[in-house]
N, C-alpha and C positions, 0 to 999 in steps of 0.2 A: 469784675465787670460782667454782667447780667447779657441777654441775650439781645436785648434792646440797642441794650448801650453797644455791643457789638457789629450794629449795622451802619454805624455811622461814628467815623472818630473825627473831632474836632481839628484836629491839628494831623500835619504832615510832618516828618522826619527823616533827612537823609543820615546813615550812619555810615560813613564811611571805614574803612578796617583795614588797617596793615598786621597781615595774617603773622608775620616773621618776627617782630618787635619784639625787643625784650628776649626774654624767653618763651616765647612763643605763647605766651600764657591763654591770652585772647581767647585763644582755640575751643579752651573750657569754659571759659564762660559766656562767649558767643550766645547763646542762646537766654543765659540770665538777662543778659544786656538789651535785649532788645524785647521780651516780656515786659521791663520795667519799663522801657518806652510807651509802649502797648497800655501799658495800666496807668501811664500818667496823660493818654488820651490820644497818644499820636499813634496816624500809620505808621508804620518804617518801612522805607525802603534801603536795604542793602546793599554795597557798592563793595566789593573788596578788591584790593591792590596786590599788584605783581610787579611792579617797575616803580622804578624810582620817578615823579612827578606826576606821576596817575591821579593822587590824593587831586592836586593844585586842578587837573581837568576835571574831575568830579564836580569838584563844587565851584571851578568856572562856569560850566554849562549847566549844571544842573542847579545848583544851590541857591538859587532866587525863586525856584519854585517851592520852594520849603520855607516852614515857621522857623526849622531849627536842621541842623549842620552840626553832628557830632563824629568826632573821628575817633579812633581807638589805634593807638600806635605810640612813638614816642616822639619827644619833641620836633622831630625835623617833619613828622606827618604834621602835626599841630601847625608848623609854620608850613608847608604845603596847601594843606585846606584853608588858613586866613589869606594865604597869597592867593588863590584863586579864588577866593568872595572876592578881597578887593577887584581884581582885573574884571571879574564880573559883572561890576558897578552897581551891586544890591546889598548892603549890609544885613546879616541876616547875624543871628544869634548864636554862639557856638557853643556846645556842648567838648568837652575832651576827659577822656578814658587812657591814664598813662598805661602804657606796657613798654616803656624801655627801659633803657639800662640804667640811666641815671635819674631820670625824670626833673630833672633842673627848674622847669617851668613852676612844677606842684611843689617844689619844696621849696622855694624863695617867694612861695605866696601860700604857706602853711593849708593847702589843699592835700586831700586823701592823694596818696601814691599805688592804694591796694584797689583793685577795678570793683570790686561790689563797692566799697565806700564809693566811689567817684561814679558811677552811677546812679547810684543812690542820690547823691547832691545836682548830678543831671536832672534826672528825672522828675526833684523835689522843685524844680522852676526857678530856685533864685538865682538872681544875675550883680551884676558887678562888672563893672567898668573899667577898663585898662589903656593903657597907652600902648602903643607899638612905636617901629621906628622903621625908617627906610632906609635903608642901603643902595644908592641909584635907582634902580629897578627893579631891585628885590626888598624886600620884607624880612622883620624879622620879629618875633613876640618875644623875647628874653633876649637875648645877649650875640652879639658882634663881635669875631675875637681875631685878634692875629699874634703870631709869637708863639712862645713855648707850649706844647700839649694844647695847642688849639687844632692841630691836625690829625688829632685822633680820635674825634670822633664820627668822623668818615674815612680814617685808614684802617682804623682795628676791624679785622676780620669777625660779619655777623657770628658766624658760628661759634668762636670762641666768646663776643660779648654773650650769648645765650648758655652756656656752659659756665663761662667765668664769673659773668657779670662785672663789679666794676673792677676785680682783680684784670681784667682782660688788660684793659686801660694801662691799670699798672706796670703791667708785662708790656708792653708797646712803650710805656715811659722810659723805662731802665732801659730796651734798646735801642729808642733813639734818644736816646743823651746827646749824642752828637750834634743832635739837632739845635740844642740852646745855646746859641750866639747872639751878641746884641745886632740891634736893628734899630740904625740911625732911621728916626722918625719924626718930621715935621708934621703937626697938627695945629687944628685953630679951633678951640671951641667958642663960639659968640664973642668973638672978635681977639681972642686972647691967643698969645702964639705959645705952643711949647714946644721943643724942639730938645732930645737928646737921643741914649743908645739905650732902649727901651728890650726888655727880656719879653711880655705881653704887654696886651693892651688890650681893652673892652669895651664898647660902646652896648652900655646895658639897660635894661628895665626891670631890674632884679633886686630881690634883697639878698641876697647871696650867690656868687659866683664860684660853680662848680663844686662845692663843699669844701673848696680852700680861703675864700675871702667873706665875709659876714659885713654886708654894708648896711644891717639894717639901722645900727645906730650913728648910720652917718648924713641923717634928712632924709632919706631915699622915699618917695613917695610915688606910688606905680600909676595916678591919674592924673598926676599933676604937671603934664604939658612940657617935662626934663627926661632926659635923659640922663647917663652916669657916667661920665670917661675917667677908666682905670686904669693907669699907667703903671708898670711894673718896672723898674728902672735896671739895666744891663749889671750885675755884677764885675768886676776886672780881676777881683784877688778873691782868693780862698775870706780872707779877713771879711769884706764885703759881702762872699755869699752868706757869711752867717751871720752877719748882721739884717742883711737881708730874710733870711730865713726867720729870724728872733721879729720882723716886723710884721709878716705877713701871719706868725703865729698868732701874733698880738693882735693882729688888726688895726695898728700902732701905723695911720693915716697923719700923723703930724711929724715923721721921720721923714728922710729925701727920699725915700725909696719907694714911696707910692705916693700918687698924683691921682686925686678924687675931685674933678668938677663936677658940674650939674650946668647941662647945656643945651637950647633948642636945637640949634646946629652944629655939625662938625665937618670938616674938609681934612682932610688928608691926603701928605702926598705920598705917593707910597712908590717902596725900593722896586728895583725891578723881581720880579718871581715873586713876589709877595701874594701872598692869598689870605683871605677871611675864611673864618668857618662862620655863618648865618644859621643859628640854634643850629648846630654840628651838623650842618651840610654846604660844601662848598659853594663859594661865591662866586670864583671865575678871578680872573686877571684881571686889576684896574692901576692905569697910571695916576688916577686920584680919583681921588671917592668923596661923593657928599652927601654928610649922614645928617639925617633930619627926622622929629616927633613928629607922628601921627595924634593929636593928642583924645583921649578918651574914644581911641574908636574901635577897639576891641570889645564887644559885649557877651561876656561869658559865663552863660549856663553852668550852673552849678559852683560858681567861683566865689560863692562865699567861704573863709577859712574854716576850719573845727570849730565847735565851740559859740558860731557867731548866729544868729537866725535874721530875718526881713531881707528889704533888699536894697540894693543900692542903686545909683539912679546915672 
């Protein structure tokens, strides 16, 4: 960029940053991140995070005055910053820079997980179209969970996911075993009742859930106006969990022990203490919950997969 071009940038950019993410990696490249901004035309303005929902008022208040809304952090910033554009009432274009543990979101939409690649595809302008979904009054970009190992991704201690990474997870799974009991569960997707003693369940926009379920050959389409309800069905016997265990290995969706619809809406009633993780941050207490497609209203900078170049509309 010449000295010309320096006095005047076309475009504005708010980059929002959760400094802690992950492994704190951010930190180093902080500064590549935001040069690449700068040389694909926009100001940046920088916003960084210290509490948990700061992201969500960022780009409440501030993110209608920007071209473009890029966060750096891990899924639960992601869904943070899209929750506050929506309440904001200005759809604005998002850019996202994973730095967590898992990064769920990029890997069940075949996007860079390493922060130069994923800025790199920011910076480079192509967008791509997604669906989200609602949760009552919250939001979520990927996936709605309740049931087993859905409570760890906001009980596992940061400091251990940043050392462990996703061994952390692990270590929290093995000590609360305890935790997986069945969970009689009435639901209705688009008019259809299911109803039994369910181990999880997900209401997702994913082609893959957690790097234990692979839904991508089962229709799953992430613009197309559905959602995905994953039902995991409660084992009773040793016999059962390993049947169970041999179906989810398989991905083996025609056995009884996983329930794949594809649904605009969903209701659920839910037990008492029950909670959702919403992209691995908690939802709060609901005595029933109605889950509904946002459809094509996520527009995401740089969310073309590897491999793919133009854009999508």
């Amino acid at each position: 960029m010449d000295q010309k071009e320096l006095l005047h940038f076309p475009k504005r950019a708010l980059f929002v940053v959760n400094p802690i993410a992950g492994r704190k990696t951010i930190q180093k490249y902080l500064s590549d991140c935001i040069r690449a901004l700068m040389d694909a035309g926009y100001l940046v303005t920088t916003m960084v995070t210290s509490a948990r929902g700061e992201a969500a008022q960022y780009a409440r208040v501030y993110g209608k005055f920007y071209d473009l809304v890029v966060c750096a952090g891990g899924d639960g910033t992601l869904n943070e910053t899209v929750t506050g554009l929506v309440d904001g009432g200005r759809p604005v274009p998002v850019g996202y820079v994973p730095c967590g543990t898992t990064n769920d979101f990029c890997a069940s939409r075949g996007l860079p997980r390493d922060i130069p690649g994923a800025i790199e595809h920011v910076a480079s302008g192509t967008r791509r179209i997604y669906d989200i979904g609602c949760f009552e009054d919250q939001y979520f970009t990927n996936v709605a969970l309740f049931g087993a190992f859905s409570w760890m991704a906001y009980t596992t201690d940061q400091e251990r996911k940043n050392r462990l990474g996703y061994g952390a997870y692990v270590l929290d799974g093995m000590r609360d075993l305890s935790r997986l009991k069945p969970i009689h569960m009435k639901l209705t997707a688009d008019g259809e009742t299911l109803e039994d003693d369910y181990l999880l369940g997900a209401v997702s926009n994913a082609k893959s859930l957690g790097g234990f379920l692979d839904l991508s050959g089962q229709g799953v389409e992430l613009a197309d106006g559905l959602l995905e309800l994953v039902l995991v069905k409660a084992p009773h016997s040793l016999t059962d969990l390993d049947q169970l265990v041999r179906c989810v290995v398989a991905n083996d969706f025609s056995a009884p022990w996983l329930t794949l619809r594809h649904a605009r809406e969903i209701t659920v009633c839910n037990p008492p203490e029950l909670q959702w993780s919403l992209d691995g941050e908690q939802s709060g207490f609901y005595e029933s919950a109605h889950i509904r497609v946002l459809p094509r209203f996520l527009e995401l900078q740089g969310g073309e997969p590897r491999g793919k170049t133009g854009k999508e509309s």
